[in-house]
C-alpha positions, 0 to 999 in steps of 0.5 A: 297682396293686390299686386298680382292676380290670386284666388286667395286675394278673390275669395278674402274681398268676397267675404270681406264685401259679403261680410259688410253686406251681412252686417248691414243686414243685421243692423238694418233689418229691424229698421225695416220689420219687427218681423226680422228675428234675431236668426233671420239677422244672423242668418243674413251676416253668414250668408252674404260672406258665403255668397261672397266666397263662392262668387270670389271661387268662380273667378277662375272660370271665365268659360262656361265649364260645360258649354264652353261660352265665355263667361266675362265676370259682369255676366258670372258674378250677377248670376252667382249671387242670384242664384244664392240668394234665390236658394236663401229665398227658399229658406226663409220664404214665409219670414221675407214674404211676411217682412215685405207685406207688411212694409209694403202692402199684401198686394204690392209688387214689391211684397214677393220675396224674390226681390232678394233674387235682384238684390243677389245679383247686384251684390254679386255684381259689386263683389265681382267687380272688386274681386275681379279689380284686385285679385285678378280672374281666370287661370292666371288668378289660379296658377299665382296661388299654385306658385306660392305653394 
């Protein structure tokens, strides 16, 4: 399975990973605020696999689409996974605002929720790396699975 480059062998580690962030989350969030309900939590373990599936997708491109800059997949991975948890952020503003008051302070740096912005970009970074180490990227990544079909 992890001999030769494939999409399919990308998005399964992403979730994989994602589903191990996801998990972390559910079982660690109440440790951090009793503000963390249980649809946060379950909002948390569905979202991480999600983040890990579209960073495990974008693999194949390692142009920009558009601008046509290459896009190595240090730089495309971090920049998925923040970009997803910063539409997260705009979901549940008000619930990870009132989490990271009250374990931080009102007036901290630390208490504004676009922390999770920084957290999405380091996970995205980890599930890069192992998709990227064990599914391969780009075209050929790609044309393994067409050849399977």
């Amino acid at each position: 399975m992890f001999a030769n480059p494939s999409l399919m062998t990308r998005i399964a580690i992403g979730k994989g990973v994602g589903l191990l962030v996801g998990l972390a989350g559910l079982l660690l969030l109440p440790l951090f605020s009793a503000e963390a309900d249980w649809w946060l939590r379950l909002g948390i373990l569905f979202w991480y696999p999600t983040l890990g599936a579209v960073v495990g997708v974008f693999g194949v491109y390692t142009r920009h689409p558009v601008l046509r800059f290459p896009m190595p997949w240090w730089m495309r991975a971090p920049i998925v996974g923040a970009w997803m948890n910063f539409v997260l952020v705009f979901f549940a503003h008000d619930i990870l605002g009132r989490m990271l008051a009250g374990r931080f302070g009102a007036e901290s740096v630390l208490a504004s929720p676009f922390w999770f912005v920084v957290e999405g970009a380091v996970v995205g970074l980890v599930i890069g790396a192992l998709a990227t180490r064990f599914g391969g990227e780009g075209m050929a990544a790609l044309a393994a699975d067409e050849e399977r079909a």
